[in-house]
C-alpha positions in Angstrom: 4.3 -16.7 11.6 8.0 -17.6 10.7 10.0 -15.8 8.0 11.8 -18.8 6.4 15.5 -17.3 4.5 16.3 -19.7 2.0 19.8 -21.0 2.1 21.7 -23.0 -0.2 20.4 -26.5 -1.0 16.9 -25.7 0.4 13.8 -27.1 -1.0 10.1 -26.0 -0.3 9.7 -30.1 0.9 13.0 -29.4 3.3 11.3 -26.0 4.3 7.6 -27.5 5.3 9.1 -30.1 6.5 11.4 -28.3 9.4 8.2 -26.3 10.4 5.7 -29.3 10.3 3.5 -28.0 7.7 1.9 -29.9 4.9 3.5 -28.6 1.5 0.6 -27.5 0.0 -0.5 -25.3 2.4 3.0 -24.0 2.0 3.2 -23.6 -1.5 -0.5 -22.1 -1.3 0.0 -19.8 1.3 2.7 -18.2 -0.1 1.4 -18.3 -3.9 4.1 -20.5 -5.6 4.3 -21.8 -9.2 6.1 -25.1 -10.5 8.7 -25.7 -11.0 9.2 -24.0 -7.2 12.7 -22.9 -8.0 13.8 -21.2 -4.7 17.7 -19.0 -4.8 19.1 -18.2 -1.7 18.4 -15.4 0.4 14.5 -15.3 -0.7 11.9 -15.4 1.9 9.0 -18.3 2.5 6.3 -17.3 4.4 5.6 -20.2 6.8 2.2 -19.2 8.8 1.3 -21.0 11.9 -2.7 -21.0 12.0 -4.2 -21.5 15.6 -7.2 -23.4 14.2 -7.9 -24.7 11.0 -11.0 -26.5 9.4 -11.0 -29.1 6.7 -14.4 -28.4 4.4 -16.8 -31.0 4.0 -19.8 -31.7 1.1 -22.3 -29.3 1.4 -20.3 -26.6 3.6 -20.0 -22.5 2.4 -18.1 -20.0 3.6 -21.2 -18.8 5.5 -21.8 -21.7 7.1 -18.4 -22.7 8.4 -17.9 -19.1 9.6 -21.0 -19.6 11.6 -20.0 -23.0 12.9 -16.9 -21.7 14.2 -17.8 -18.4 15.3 -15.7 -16.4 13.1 -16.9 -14.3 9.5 -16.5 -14.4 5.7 -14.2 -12.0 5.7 -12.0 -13.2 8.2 -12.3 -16.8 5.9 -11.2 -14.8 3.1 -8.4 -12.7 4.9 -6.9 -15.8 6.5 -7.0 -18.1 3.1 -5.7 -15.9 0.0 -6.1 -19.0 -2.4 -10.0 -18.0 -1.9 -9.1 -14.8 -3.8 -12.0 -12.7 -2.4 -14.7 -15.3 -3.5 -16.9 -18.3 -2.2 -15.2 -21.4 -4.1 -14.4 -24.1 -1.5 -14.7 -27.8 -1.9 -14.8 -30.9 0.1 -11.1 -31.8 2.0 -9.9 -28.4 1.4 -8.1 -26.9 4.4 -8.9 -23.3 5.8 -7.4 -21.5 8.1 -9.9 -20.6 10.6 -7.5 -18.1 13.0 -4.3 -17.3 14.0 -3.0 -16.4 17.6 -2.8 -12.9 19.3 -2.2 -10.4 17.0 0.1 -7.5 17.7 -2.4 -5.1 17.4 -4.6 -3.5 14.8 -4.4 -1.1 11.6 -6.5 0.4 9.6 -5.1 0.0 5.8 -5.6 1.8 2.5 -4.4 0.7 -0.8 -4.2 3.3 -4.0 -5.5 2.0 -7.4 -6.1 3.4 -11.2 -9.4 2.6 -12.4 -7.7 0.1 -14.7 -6.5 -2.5 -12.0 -7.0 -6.0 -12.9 -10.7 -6.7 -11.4 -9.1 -10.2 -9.9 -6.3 -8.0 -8.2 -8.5 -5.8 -6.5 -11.1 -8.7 -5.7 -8.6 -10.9 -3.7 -6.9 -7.7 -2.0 -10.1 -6.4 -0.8 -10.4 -8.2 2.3 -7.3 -6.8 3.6 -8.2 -3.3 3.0 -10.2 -0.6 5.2 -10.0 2.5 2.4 -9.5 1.9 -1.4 -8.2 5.3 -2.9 -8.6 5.5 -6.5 -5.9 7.3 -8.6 -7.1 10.1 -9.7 -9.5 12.7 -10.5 -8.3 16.1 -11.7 -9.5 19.7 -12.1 -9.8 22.8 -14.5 -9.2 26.0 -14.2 -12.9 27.1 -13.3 -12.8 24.2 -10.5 -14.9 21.6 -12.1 -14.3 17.7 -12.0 -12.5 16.5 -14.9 -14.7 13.3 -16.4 -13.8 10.7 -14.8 -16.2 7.3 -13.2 -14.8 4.7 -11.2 -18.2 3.4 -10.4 -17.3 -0.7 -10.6 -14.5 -0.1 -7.9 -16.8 2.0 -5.9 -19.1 -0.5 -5.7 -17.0 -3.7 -5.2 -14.7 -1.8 -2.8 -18.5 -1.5 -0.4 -18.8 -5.2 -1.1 -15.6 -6.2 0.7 -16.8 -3.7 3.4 -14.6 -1.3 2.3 -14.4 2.9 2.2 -13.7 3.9 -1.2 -11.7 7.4 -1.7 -11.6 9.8 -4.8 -8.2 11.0 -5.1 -8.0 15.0 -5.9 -4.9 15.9 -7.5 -3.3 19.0 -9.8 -1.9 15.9 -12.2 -1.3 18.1 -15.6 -2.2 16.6 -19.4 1.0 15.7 -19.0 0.7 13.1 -16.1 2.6 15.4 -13.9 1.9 17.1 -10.8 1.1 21.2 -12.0 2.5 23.6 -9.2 1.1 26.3 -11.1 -2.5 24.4 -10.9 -2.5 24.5 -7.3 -1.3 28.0 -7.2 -4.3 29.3 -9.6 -6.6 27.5 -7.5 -5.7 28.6 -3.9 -5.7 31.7 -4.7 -8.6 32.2 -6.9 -11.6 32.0 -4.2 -14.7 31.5 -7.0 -12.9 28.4 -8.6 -11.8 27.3 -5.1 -15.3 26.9 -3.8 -16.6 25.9 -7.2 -14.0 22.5 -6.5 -15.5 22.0 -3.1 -18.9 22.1 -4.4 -18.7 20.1 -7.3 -16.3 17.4 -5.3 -19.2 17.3 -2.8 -21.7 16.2 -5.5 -19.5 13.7 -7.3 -18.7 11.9 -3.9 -22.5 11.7 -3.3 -22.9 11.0 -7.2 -20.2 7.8 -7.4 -20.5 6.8 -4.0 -17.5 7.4 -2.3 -16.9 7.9 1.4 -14.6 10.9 1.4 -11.6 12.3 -0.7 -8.0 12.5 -0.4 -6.2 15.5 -1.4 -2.9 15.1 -3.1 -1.6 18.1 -4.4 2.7 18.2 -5.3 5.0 20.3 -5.5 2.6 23.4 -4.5 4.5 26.8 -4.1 5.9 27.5 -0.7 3.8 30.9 -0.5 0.9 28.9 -0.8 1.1 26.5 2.4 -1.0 28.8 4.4 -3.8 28.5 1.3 -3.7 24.8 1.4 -4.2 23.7 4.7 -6.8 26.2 4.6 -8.3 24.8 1.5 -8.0 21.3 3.0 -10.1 22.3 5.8 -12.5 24.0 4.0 -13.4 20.7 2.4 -13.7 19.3 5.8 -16.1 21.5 6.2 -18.2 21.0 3.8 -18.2 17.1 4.0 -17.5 16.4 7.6 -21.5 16.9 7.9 -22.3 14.7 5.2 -20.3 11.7 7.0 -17.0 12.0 4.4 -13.4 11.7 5.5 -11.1 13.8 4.5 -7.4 12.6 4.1 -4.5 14.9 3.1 -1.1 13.0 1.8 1.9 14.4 2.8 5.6 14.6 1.3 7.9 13.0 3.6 9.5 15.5 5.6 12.1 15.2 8.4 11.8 18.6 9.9 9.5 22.0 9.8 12.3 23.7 7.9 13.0 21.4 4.9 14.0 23.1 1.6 12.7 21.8 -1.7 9.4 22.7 -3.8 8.0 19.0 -2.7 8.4 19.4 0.9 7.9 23.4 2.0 3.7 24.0 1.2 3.3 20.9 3.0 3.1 22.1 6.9 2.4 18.8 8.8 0.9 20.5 12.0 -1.6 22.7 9.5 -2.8 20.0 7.4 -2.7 17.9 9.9 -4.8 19.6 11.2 -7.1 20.5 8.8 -7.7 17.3 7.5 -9.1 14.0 9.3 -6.0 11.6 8.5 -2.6 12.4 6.9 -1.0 9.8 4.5 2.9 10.1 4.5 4.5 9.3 1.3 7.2 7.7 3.2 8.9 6.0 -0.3 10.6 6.6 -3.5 14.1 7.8 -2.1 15.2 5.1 -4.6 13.4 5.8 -7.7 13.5 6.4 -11.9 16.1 8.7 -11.6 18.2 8.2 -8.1 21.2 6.3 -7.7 20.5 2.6 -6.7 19.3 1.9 -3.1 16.5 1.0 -1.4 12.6 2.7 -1.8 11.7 3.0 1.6 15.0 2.5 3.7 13.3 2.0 7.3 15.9 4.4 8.6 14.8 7.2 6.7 11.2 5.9 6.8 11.5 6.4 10.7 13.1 9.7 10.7 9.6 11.0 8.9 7.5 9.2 11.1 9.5 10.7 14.1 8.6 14.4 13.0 5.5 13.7 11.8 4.1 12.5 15.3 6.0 15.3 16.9 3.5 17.6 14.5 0.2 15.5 13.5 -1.6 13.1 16.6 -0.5 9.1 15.7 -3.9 8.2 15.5 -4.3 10.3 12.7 -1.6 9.2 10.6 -1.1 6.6 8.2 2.7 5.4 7.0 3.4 4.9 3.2 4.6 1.4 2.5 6.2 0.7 -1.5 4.6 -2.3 -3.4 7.3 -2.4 -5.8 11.1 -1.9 -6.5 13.7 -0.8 -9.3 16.4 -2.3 -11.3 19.2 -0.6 -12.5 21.7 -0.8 -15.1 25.1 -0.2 -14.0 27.7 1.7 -13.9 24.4 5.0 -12.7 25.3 7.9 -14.5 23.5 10.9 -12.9 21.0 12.9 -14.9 20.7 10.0 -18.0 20.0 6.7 -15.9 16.6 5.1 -15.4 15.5 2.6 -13.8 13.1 0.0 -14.6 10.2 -0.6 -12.4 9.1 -4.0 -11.3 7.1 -6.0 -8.5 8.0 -7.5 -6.2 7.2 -11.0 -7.1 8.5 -11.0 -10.3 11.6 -9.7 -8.3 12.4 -12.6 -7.0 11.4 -14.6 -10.3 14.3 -12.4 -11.9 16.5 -13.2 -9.4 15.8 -17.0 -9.6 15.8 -16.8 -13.5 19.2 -15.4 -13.7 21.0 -17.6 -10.7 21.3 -14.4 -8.5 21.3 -15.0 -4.3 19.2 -12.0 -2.4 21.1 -9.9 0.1 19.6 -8.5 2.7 20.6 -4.8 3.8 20.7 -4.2 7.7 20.3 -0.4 7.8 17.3 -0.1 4.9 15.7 -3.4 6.1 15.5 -3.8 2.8 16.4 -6.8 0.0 18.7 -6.6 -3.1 20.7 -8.5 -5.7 23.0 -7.6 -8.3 23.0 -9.8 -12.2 24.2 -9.2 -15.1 22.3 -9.2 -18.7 23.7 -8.0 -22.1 27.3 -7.7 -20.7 26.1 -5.0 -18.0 25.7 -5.6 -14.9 22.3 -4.3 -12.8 21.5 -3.5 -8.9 17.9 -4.4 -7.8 16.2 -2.9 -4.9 12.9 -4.4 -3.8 10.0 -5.5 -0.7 10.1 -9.0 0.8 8.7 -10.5 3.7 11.4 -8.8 6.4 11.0 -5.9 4.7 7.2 -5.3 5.1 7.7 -6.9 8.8 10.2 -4.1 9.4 7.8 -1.3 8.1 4.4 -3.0 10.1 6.6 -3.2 13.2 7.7 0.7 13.0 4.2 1.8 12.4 3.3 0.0 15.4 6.0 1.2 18.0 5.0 4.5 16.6 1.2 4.1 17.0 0.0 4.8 14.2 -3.4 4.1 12.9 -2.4 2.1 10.0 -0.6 1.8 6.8 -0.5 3.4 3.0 0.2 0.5 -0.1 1.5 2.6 -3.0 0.2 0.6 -5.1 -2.1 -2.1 -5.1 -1.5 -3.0 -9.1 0.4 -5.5 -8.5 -0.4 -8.7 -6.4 2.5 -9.4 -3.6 0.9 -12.5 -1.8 3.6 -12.0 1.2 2.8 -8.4 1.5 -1.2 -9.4 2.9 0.5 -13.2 4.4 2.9 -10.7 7.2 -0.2 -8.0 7.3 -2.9 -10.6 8.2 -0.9 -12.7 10.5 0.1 -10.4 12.6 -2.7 -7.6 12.7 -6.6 -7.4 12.5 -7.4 -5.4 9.9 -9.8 -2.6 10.7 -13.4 -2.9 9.0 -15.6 0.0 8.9 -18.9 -1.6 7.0 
């Protein structure tokens, strides 16, 4: 695989043409639309299949997978036009491999219920756990209503582990401190939760849960790693997985109501994985920079494997980025969220050239609209290179997409080329 920077003057015929590619497989590969205006600085995925297979009358999926000793799912990992389904005809080209991979993660991708049933079909096959966003709780410790039955059951068709999200999100769409406190320490609702958790797993048919509570009290920590293992222990048995997500923290002592209940080595501990939030240090509210600057990304991953066993830990990776409005005025500026594909439509749209920022390994480009000038910070192809490369010098066991909404075709291209996904049936 070769990230392709646009420069000035470029076309997508110049571009397949200097890696000796055909241009549809280009432009297919990397999702394009007509008119296949490019601005400088973008990125072009350019993959470099080891064997590839041109369908003929009367072929499916299953069959050439057979012929050539490879599955469906790999067919549908290594062709995203497929999107997740069995449509092929004659003179179409698949790719049937790639070469050595650098290694292998296991991935999970977050999801509301509402997620466009096409999305989450074609970003399936790249998946090992689907965690859908989220089920809440009362006071008493039962299970707010909430089904998520159709995801369940297309997540197992794509051989996928679905997870039930837990969190103490308020009516108000915000993480409730107070919730968590009321709950850790009153032991007939706690084990009321674990209890009625256990039966709507079994009930929807989910393979385990992962526990996301925010901004929990600090005197609470000890209550929460315990209450995270407590879970474990009442589902380990039944065959669920237990995942805990964790603020991202760069030491033991860190200050702040996000970061102190969450002790690394305790839930760590407690739970089977850990998910690091490892984004969002540019967000609604922050100044503008990058969401997941690798630099501070790595400082997080560094004290998390010093606390938590690699194997056990997953690293957050952003699926989307901000544009501000400038001048930032703290306390009254917002930014506006936005993929990352219609990013770089923006940019093209409005004549802007992508920079590329060393230090955050991350892309940006600055416009102007309605006489004010606006910063955007987003992923590209580098970027998510940058972030799959740290989690593998670390050695992790895989990667976290917050969220899988949106559809970033070069997000899944850099994945798949250079790792086997992990499948657990």
């Amino acid at each position: 695989m070769v990230i392709h920077v646009v420069r000035p003057g470029d076309s997508l015929y110049r571009i397949a043409q200097l890696h000796g590619i055909p241009l549809p497989f280009l432009i297919q590969q990397n999702e394009l639309h007509e008119p296949y205006r490019l601005t400088p600085g973008q990125t072009i995925v350019v993959p470099q299949p080891a064997k590839t297979y041109i369908v003929r009358r009367g072929d499916t999926l299953g069959s050439i997978a057979a012929q050539n000793s490879t599955t469906v799912m790999q067919l549908w990992q290594n062709n995203p036009q497929l999107g997740g389904t069995d449509r092929i005809q004659p003179g179409q080209m698949l790719v049937l491999s790639y070469g050595n991979k650098l290694g292998r993660f296991a991935v999970n991708g977050y999801a509301y219920p509402s997620i466009d049933l096409r999305v989450l079909r074609r970003t399936l096959p790249y998946l090992t756990y689907l965690s859908v966003f989220s089920v809440g709780f009362d006071n008493a410790g039962r299970i707010l209503p909430f089904s998520a039955e159709l995801l369940v059951r297309m997540a197992r068709q794509y051989q996928v582990k679905p997870l039930l999200v837990l969190t103490t999100l308020g009516e108000d769409g915000q993480f409730s401190g107070e919730r968590a406190h009321r709950l850790l320490n009153t032991p007939t609702a706690r084990a009321a939760l674990i209890e009625n958790l256990a039966q709507v797993l079994a009930m929807q048919g989910f393979a385990g849960v992962d526990i996301d509570f925010e901004y929990v009290p600090p005197e609470d920590a000890d209550a929460y790693a315990a209450f995270v293992r407590s879970v474990r222990e009442r589902l380990s048995p039944a065959g669920y997985t237990v995942f805990a997500a964790l603020a991202p923290k760069t030491s033991a002592a860190q200050q702040g109501l996000l970061y102190e209940a969450h002790d690394y080595a305790a839930l760590g501990s407690a739970a089977d994985r850990a998910l690091l939030m490892t984004y969002e240090w540019g967000y609604t509210l922050s100044a503008p920079m990058a969401v997941a600057p690798i630099n501070k990304v790595e400082q997080v991953v560094r004290f998390a494997v010093s606390q938590v066993p690699p194997n056990k830990l997953f690293m957050g990776i952003p699926n989307y980025g901000y544009d501000w409005a400038l001048p930032y005025v703290q306390g009254q500026s917002r930014a506006r969220s936005l993929g990352n594909v219609q990013a770089v439509e923006q940019a093209i749209q409005v004549g802007a050239p992508i920079h590329y920022d060393d230090t955050a390994q991350s892309p940006h480009y600055n416009y102007w609209r309605d006489r004010a000038e606006h910063e955007v910070w987003f992923e590209d192809a580098r970027s998510i290179r940058a972030k799959l490369a740290l989690a593998g010098e670390y050695q992790l066991a895989g990667v976290s997409i917050w969220n899988i909404m949106r559809y970033f075709p070069q997000l899944w291209l850099v994945l798949n080329s250079l790792y086997d996904i992990e499948k657990l049936g």
